[in-house]
VEXDREN-675858 format. One line per 10 residues: number of its first residue (from 0); their letters; for each residue x, y, z of N, C-alpha, C. Coordinates in Angstrom, 3 decimals, m for minus. Atoms other than C-alpha are relative to their C-alpha. Layout:
NUM = A = X:Y:Z:X:Y:Z:X:Y:Z | ...
This chain:
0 = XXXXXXXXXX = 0.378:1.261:0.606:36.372:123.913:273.817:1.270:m0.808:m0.178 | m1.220:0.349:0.181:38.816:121.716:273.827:m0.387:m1.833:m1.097 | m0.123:0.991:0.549:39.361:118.874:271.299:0.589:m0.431:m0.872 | m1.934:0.011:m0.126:42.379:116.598:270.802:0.038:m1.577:m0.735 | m1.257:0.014:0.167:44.285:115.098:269.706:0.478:1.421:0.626 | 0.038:m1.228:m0.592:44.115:118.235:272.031:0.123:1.012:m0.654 | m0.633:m0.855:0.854:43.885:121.294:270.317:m0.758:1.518:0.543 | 0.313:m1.412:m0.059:41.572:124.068:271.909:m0.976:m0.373:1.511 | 0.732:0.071:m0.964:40.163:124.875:275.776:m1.655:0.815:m0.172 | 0.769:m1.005:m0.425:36.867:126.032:276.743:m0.245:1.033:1.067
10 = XXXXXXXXXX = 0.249:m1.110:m1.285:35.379:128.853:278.914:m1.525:m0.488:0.823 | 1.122:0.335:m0.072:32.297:129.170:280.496:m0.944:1.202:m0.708 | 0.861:m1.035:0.703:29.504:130.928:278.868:0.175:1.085:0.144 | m0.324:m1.395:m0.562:29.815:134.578:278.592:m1.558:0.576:1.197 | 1.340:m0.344:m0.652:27.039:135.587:281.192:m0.567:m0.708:0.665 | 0.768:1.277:m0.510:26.659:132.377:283.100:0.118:0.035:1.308 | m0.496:m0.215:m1.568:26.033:132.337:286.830:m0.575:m1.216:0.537 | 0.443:0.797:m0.949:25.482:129.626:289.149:m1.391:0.214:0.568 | 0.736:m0.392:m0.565:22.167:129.271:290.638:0.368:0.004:1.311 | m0.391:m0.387:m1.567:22.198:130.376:294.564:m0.428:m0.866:0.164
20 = XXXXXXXXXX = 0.851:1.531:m0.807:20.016:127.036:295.482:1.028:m1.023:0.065 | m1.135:0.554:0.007:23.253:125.441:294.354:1.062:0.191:1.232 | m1.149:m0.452:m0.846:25.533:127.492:296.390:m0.291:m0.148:1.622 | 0.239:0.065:m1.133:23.451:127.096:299.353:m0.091:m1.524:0.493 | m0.016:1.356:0.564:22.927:123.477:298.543:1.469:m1.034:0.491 | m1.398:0.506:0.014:26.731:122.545:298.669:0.564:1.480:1.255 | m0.086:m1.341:m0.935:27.040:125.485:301.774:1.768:0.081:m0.420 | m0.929:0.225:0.267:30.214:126.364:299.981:0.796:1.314:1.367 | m0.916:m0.941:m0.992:33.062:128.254:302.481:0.819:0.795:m0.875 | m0.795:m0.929:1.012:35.352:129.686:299.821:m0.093:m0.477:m1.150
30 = XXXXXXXXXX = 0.171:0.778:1.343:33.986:129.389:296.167:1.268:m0.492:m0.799 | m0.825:0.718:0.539:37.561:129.027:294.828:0.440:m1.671:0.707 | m0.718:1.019:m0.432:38.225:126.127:297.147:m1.076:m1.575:m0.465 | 1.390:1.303:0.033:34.901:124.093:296.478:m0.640:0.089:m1.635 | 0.465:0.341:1.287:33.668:124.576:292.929:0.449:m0.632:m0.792 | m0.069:0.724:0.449:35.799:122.467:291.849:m0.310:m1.497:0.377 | 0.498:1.778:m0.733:34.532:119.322:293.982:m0.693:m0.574:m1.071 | 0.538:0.985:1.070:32.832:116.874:292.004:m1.934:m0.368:0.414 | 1.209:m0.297:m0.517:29.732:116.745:294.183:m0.953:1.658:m0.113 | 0.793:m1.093:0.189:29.230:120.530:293.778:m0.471:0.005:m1.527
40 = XXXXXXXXXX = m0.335:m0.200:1.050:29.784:120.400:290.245:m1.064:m0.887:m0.781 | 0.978:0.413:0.517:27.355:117.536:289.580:m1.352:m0.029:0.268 | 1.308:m0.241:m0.697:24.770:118.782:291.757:m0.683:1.447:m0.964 | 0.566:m1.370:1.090:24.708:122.466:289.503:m0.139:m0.860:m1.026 | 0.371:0.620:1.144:24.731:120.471:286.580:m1.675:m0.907:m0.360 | 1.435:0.399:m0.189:21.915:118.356:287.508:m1.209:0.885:0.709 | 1.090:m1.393:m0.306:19.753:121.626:288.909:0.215:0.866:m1.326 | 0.143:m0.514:1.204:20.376:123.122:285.629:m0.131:m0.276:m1.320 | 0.129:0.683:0.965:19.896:120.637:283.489:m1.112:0.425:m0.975 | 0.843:m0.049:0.703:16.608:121.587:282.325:m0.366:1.316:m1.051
50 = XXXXXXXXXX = m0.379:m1.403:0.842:17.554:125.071:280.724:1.439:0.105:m0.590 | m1.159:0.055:0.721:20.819:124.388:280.076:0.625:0.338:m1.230 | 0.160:m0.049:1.039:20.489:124.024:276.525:0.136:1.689:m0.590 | 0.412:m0.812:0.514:18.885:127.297:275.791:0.659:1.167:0.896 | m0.910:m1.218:m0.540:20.907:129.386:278.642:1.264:m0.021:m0.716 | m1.691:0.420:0.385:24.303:127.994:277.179:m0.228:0.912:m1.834 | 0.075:m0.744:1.380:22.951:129.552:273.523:m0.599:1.256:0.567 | 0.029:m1.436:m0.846:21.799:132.798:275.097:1.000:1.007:0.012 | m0.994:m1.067:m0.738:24.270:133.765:277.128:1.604:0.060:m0.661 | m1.190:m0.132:1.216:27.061:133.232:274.610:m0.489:0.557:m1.498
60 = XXXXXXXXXX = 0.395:m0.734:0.676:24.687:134.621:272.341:0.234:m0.581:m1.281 | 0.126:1.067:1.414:24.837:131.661:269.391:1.290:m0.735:0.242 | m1.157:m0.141:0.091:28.609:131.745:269.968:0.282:m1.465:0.453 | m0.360:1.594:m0.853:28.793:127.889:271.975:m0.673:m0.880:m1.764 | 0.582:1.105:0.757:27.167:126.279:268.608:1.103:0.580:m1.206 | m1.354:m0.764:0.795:30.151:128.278:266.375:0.643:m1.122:0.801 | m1.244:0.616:m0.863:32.269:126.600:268.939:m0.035:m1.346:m0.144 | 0.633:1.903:0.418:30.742:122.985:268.827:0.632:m0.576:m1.609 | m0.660:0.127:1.299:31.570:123.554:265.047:1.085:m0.341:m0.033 | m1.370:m0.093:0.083:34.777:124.181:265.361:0.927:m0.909:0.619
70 = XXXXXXXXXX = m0.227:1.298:m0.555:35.446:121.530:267.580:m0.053:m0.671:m0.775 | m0.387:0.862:0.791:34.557:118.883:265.538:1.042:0.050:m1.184 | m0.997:m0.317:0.848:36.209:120.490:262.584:1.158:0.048:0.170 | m1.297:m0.089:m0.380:39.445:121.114:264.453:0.680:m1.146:m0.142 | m0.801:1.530:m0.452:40.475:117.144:264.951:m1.029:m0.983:m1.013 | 0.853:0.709:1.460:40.233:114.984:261.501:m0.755:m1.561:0.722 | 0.617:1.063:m0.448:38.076:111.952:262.778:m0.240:m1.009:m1.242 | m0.273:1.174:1.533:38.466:108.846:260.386:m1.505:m0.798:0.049 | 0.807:0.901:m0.018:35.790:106.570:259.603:0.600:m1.286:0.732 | m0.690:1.132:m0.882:36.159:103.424:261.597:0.966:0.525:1.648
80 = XXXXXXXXXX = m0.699:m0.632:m1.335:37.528:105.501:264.767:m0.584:0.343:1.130 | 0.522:m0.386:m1.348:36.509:105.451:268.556:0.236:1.554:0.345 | 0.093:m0.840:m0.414:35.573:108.644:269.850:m0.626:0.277:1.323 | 0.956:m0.454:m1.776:35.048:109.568:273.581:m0.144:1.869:m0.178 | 0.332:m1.098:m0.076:33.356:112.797:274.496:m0.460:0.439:1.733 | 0.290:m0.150:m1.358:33.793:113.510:277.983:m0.114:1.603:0.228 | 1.246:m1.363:m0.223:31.619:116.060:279.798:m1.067:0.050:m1.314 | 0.909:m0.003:1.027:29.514:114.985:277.263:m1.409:0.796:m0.276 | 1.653:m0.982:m0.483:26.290:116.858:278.764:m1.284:m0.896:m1.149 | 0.948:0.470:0.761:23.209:116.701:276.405:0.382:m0.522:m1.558
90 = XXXXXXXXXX = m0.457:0.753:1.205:25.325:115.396:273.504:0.112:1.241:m1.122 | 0.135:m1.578:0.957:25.281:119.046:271.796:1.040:m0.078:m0.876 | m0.956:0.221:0.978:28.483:118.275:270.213:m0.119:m0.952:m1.052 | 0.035:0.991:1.061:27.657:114.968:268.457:0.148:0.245:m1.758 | 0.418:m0.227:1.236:25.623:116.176:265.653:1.248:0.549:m0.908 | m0.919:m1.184:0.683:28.853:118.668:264.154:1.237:m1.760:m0.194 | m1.518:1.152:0.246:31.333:115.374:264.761:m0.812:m1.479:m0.899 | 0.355:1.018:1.478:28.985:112.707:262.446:m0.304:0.700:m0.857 | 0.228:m1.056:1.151:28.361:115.521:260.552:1.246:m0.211:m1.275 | m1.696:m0.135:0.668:32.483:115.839:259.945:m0.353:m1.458:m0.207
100 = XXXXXXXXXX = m0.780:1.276:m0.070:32.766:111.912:260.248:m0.315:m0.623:m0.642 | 0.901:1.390:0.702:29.889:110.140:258.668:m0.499:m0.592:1.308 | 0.203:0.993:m1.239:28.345:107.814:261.030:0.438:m1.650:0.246 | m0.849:1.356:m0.063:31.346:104.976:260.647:0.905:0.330:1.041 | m0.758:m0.576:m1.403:32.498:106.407:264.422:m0.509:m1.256:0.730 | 0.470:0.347:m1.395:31.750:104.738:267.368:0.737:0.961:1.165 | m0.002:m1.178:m1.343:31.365:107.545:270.098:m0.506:m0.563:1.130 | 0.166:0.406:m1.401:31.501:106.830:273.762:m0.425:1.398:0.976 | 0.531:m1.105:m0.576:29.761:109.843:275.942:0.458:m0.191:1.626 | 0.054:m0.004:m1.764:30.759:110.202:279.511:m0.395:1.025:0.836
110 = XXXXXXXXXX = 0.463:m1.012:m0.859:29.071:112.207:282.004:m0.109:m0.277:1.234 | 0.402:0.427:m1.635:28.285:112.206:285.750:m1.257:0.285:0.595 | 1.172:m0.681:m0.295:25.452:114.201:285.781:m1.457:m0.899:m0.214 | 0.721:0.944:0.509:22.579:111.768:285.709:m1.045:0.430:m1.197 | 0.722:m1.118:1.030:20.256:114.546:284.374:0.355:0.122:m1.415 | m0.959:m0.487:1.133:22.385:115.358:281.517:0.030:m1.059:m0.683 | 0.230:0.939:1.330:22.820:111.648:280.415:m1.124:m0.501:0.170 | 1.291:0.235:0.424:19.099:111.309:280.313:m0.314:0.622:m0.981 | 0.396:m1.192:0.656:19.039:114.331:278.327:0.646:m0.583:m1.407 | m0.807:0.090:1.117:21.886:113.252:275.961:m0.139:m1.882:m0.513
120 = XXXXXXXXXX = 0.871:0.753:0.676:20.077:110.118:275.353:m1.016:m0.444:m0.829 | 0.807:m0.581:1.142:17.490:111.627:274.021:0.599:0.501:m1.377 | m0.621:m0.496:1.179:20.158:113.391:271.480:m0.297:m1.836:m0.979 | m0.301:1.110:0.245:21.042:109.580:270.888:m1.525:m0.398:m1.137 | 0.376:0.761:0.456:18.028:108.895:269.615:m0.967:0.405:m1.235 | 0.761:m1.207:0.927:17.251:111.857:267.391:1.309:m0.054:m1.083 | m1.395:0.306:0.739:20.652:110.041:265.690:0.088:m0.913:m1.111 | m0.204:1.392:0.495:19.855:107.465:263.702:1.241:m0.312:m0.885 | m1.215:0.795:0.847:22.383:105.089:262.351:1.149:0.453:1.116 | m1.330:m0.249:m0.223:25.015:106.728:264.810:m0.175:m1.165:1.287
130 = XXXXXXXXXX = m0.704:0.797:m0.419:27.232:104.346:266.768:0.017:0.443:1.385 | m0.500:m0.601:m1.333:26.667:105.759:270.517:0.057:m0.750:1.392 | m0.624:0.951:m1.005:27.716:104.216:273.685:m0.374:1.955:1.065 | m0.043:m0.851:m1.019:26.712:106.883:276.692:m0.077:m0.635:1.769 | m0.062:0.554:m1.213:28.061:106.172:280.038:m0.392:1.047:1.342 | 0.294:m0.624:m1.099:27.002:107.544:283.447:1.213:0.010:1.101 | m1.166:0.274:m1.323:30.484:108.030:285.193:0.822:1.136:m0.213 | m0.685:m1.313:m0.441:33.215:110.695:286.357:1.267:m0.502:m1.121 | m1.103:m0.219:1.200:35.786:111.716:283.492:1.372:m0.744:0.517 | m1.794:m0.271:m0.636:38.629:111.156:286.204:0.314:m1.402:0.361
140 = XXXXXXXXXX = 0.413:1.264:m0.812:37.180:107.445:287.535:m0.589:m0.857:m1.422 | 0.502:0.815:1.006:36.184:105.769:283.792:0.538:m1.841:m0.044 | 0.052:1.275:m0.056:35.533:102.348:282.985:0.971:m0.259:m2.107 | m0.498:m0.041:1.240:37.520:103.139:278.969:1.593:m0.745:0.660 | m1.897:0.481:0.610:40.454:100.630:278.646:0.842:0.595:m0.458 | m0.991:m0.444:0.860:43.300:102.093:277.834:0.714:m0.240:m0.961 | m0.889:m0.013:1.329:44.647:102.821:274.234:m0.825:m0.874:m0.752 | 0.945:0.404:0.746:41.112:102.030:272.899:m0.351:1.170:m0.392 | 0.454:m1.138:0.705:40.559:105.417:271.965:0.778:0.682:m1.025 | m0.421:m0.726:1.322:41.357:107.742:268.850:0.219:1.165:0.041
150 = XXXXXXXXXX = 0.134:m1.730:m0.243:40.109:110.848:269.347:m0.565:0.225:1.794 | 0.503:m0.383:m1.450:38.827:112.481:273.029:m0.132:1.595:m0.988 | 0.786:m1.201:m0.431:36.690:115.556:272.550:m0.752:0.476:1.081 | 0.794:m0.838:m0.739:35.110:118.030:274.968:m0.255:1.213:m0.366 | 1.042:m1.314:0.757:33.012:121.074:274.207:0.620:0.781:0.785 | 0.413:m0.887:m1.243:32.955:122.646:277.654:0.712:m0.311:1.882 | m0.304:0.806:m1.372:34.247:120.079:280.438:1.399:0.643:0.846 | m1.013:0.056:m1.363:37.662:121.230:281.270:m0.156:1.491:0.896 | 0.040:m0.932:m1.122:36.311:124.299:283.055:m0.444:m0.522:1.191 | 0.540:0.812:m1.114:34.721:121.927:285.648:1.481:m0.299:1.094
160 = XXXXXXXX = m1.357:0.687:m0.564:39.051:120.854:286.604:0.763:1.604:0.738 | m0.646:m0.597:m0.135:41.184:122.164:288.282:1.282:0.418:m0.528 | m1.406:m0.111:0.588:44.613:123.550:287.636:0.420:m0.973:m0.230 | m0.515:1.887:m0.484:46.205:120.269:288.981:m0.235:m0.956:m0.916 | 0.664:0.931:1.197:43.610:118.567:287.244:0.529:m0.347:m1.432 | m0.154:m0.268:1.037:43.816:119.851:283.912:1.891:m0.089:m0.452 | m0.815:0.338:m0.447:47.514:119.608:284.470:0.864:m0.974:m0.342 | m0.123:0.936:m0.069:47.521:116.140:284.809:m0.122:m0.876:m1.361
Protein backbone atom coordinates (compact mmCIF):
# COMPACT_ATOMS: atom_id res chain seq x y z
CA UNK A 1 0.00 0.00 0.00
CA UNK A 2 1.64 2.79 -0.58
CA UNK A 3 0.70 6.30 0.66
CA UNK A 4 2.72 9.54 0.58
CA UNK A 5 3.78 11.89 1.22
CA UNK A 6 5.10 8.32 0.34
CA UNK A 7 5.32 6.14 3.08
CA UNK A 8 4.37 2.36 2.45
CA UNK A 9 4.27 -0.13 -0.92
CA UNK A 10 1.80 -2.64 -1.75
CA UNK A 11 1.77 -6.36 -2.79
CA UNK A 12 -0.59 -8.27 -4.49
CA UNK A 13 -3.08 -10.26 -2.66
CA UNK A 14 -1.83 -13.24 -0.92
CA UNK A 15 -3.45 -15.98 -3.23
CA UNK A 16 -4.23 -13.95 -6.29
CA UNK A 17 -3.88 -15.39 -9.77
CA UNK A 18 -4.57 -13.99 -13.03
CA UNK A 19 -7.36 -15.36 -14.94
CA UNK A 20 -6.03 -17.62 -18.06
CA UNK A 21 -8.76 -15.80 -20.50
CA UNK A 22 -6.50 -12.87 -19.70
CA UNK A 23 -3.30 -14.52 -20.45
CA UNK A 24 -4.58 -15.91 -23.56
CA UNK A 25 -6.30 -12.67 -24.33
CA UNK A 26 -3.02 -10.53 -24.34
CA UNK A 27 -1.11 -14.02 -25.95
CA UNK A 28 1.62 -13.05 -23.57
CA UNK A 29 5.42 -14.51 -24.73
CA UNK A 30 7.28 -14.05 -21.45
CA UNK A 31 5.00 -13.07 -18.42
CA UNK A 32 7.87 -11.03 -16.90
CA UNK A 33 8.25 -9.03 -20.08
CA UNK A 34 4.43 -8.23 -20.70
CA UNK A 35 2.52 -7.91 -17.44
CA UNK A 36 3.62 -4.95 -17.03
CA UNK A 37 2.10 -3.37 -20.38
CA UNK A 38 -0.67 -1.18 -19.77
CA UNK A 39 -3.02 -2.91 -22.20
CA UNK A 40 -2.51 -6.25 -20.38
CA UNK A 41 -2.93 -4.77 -17.16
CA UNK A 42 -6.16 -2.92 -18.00
CA UNK A 43 -7.65 -5.65 -19.81
CA UNK A 44 -7.23 -8.14 -16.30
CA UNK A 45 -8.51 -5.42 -14.44
CA UNK A 46 -11.48 -4.89 -16.48
CA UNK A 47 -12.20 -8.99 -16.72
CA UNK A 48 -12.03 -8.98 -13.07
CA UNK A 49 -13.72 -6.27 -12.17
CA UNK A 50 -16.79 -7.89 -11.15
CA UNK A 51 -15.33 -10.06 -8.19
CA UNK A 52 -12.67 -8.07 -7.46
CA UNK A 53 -13.97 -6.69 -4.42
CA UNK A 54 -14.72 -9.88 -2.65
CA UNK A 55 -11.53 -11.92 -4.16
CA UNK A 56 -9.15 -9.01 -2.95
CA UNK A 57 -10.89 -9.63 0.82
CA UNK A 58 -10.63 -13.40 0.54
CA UNK A 59 -7.56 -14.03 -0.61
CA UNK A 60 -5.77 -11.73 1.82
CA UNK A 61 -8.14 -13.04 4.13
CA UNK A 62 -9.59 -9.42 5.65
CA UNK A 63 -5.93 -8.33 5.64
CA UNK A 64 -6.35 -5.57 2.30
CA UNK A 65 -9.16 -3.63 4.51
CA UNK A 66 -6.40 -3.56 7.71
CA UNK A 67 -4.27 -2.19 4.98
CA UNK A 68 -6.73 0.45 3.45
CA UNK A 69 -6.76 1.51 7.22
CA UNK A 70 -3.54 2.01 7.59
CA UNK A 71 -3.11 3.82 4.60
CA UNK A 72 -5.20 6.49 5.29
CA UNK A 73 -3.97 6.67 8.82
CA UNK A 74 -0.32 6.66 7.78
CA UNK A 75 -0.37 10.33 5.87
CA UNK A 76 -2.08 13.27 8.12
CA UNK A 77 -4.61 14.72 5.48
CA UNK A 78 -5.74 18.36 6.46
CA UNK A 79 -9.06 19.65 5.93
CA UNK A 80 -9.10 21.86 2.91
CA UNK A 81 -6.44 19.48 1.03
CA UNK A 82 -6.44 17.90 -2.56
CA UNK A 83 -6.07 14.35 -2.58
CA UNK A 84 -5.35 12.12 -5.67
CA UNK A 85 -5.77 8.39 -5.43
CA UNK A 86 -4.28 6.76 -8.26
CA UNK A 87 -5.11 3.15 -9.16
CA UNK A 88 -8.00 4.18 -7.56
CA UNK A 89 -10.07 0.89 -8.58
CA UNK A 90 -13.57 0.71 -6.89
CA UNK A 91 -12.71 3.57 -4.51
CA UNK A 92 -12.15 0.94 -1.51
CA UNK A 93 -9.81 3.29 0.03
CA UNK A 94 -11.96 6.46 0.20
CA UNK A 95 -14.20 5.61 2.97
CA UNK A 96 -10.89 5.09 5.74
CA UNK A 97 -9.38 8.65 4.19
CA UNK A 98 -12.89 10.91 4.93
CA UNK A 99 -13.15 8.86 7.69
CA UNK A 100 -9.40 10.26 8.89
CA UNK A 101 -10.17 13.69 7.09
CA UNK A 102 -13.74 14.73 7.45
CA UNK A 103 -15.23 15.42 4.18
CA UNK A 104 -13.35 19.10 3.78
CA UNK A 105 -10.93 17.01 1.07
CA UNK A 106 -11.35 17.21 -2.37
CA UNK A 107 -10.22 13.72 -3.78
CA UNK A 108 -9.37 13.17 -7.37
CA UNK A 109 -9.57 9.19 -8.37
CA UNK A 110 -7.64 8.05 -11.35
CA UNK A 111 -8.00 4.87 -13.03
CA UNK A 112 -7.78 3.34 -16.53
CA UNK A 113 -9.83 0.57 -16.12
CA UNK A 114 -13.19 1.69 -17.39
CA UNK A 115 -14.89 -1.12 -15.36
CA UNK A 116 -13.42 -0.12 -12.17
CA UNK A 117 -14.34 3.64 -12.59
CA UNK A 118 -17.91 2.64 -13.11
CA UNK A 119 -17.61 0.64 -10.11
CA UNK A 120 -15.88 3.39 -8.03
CA UNK A 121 -18.60 5.68 -8.95
CA UNK A 122 -20.90 3.88 -7.47
CA UNK A 123 -18.57 4.14 -4.12
CA UNK A 124 -18.99 7.98 -4.99
CA UNK A 125 -22.29 7.92 -4.49
CA UNK A 126 -22.73 5.80 -1.38
CA UNK A 127 -20.53 9.17 -0.13
CA UNK A 128 -22.50 11.79 0.55
CA UNK A 129 -21.18 15.22 1.15
CA UNK A 130 -17.66 13.91 -0.10
CA UNK A 131 -15.79 16.14 -2.55
CA UNK A 132 -14.96 13.45 -5.46
CA UNK A 133 -13.63 14.12 -8.82
CA UNK A 134 -13.04 10.43 -10.62
CA UNK A 135 -11.14 10.42 -13.77
CA UNK A 136 -10.87 7.71 -16.46
CA UNK A 137 -7.07 7.96 -17.41
CA UNK A 138 -3.49 6.22 -17.06
CA UNK A 139 -1.55 7.21 -13.72
CA UNK A 140 1.60 7.81 -16.05
CA UNK A 141 -0.45 10.09 -18.92
CA UNK A 142 -2.80 12.44 -16.32
CA UNK A 143 -4.57 15.46 -17.03
CA UNK A 144 -3.53 16.82 -12.82
CA UNK A 145 -1.61 20.16 -13.15
CA UNK A 146 1.24 20.18 -11.47
CA UNK A 147 1.78 21.22 -7.74
CA UNK A 148 -2.06 21.09 -7.29
CA UNK A 149 -1.84 18.25 -5.16
CA UNK A 150 -1.23 17.54 -1.30
CA UNK A 151 -1.38 14.22 -0.68
CA UNK A 152 -1.17 11.11 -3.53
CA UNK A 153 -2.40 7.83 -2.14
CA UNK A 154 -2.54 4.30 -3.55
CA UNK A 155 -3.81 1.14 -1.91
CA UNK A 156 -2.55 -1.40 -4.42
CA UNK A 157 -1.38 0.38 -7.81
CA UNK A 158 2.32 0.32 -7.68
CA UNK A 159 2.39 -3.43 -8.25
CA UNK A 160 0.90 -2.80 -11.75
CA UNK A 161 4.85 -0.63 -12.50
CA UNK A 162 7.62 -1.56 -13.23
CA UNK A 163 11.02 -1.33 -11.66
CA UNK A 164 11.90 1.66 -13.99
CA UNK A 165 8.58 2.79 -13.41
CA UNK A 166 8.29 2.85 -9.85
CA UNK A 167 11.78 4.20 -9.99
CA UNK A 168 10.89 7.12 -11.67
Amino acid sequence: ITCRRFARRGLFAAGSRQPERSVKTFSMTHPSDDIYRSDFVRGLFQEMSATYGVVNVLSSFGFCIRWRRQCAAAVPIRPGETVVDFFSGMGELWPDVFRQSGTDVRLTAIDFCPAMVTRSRRTVERLPGADVMVLEEDVLANSIPAGTVDVVVSSFGLKTFTSEQRAA
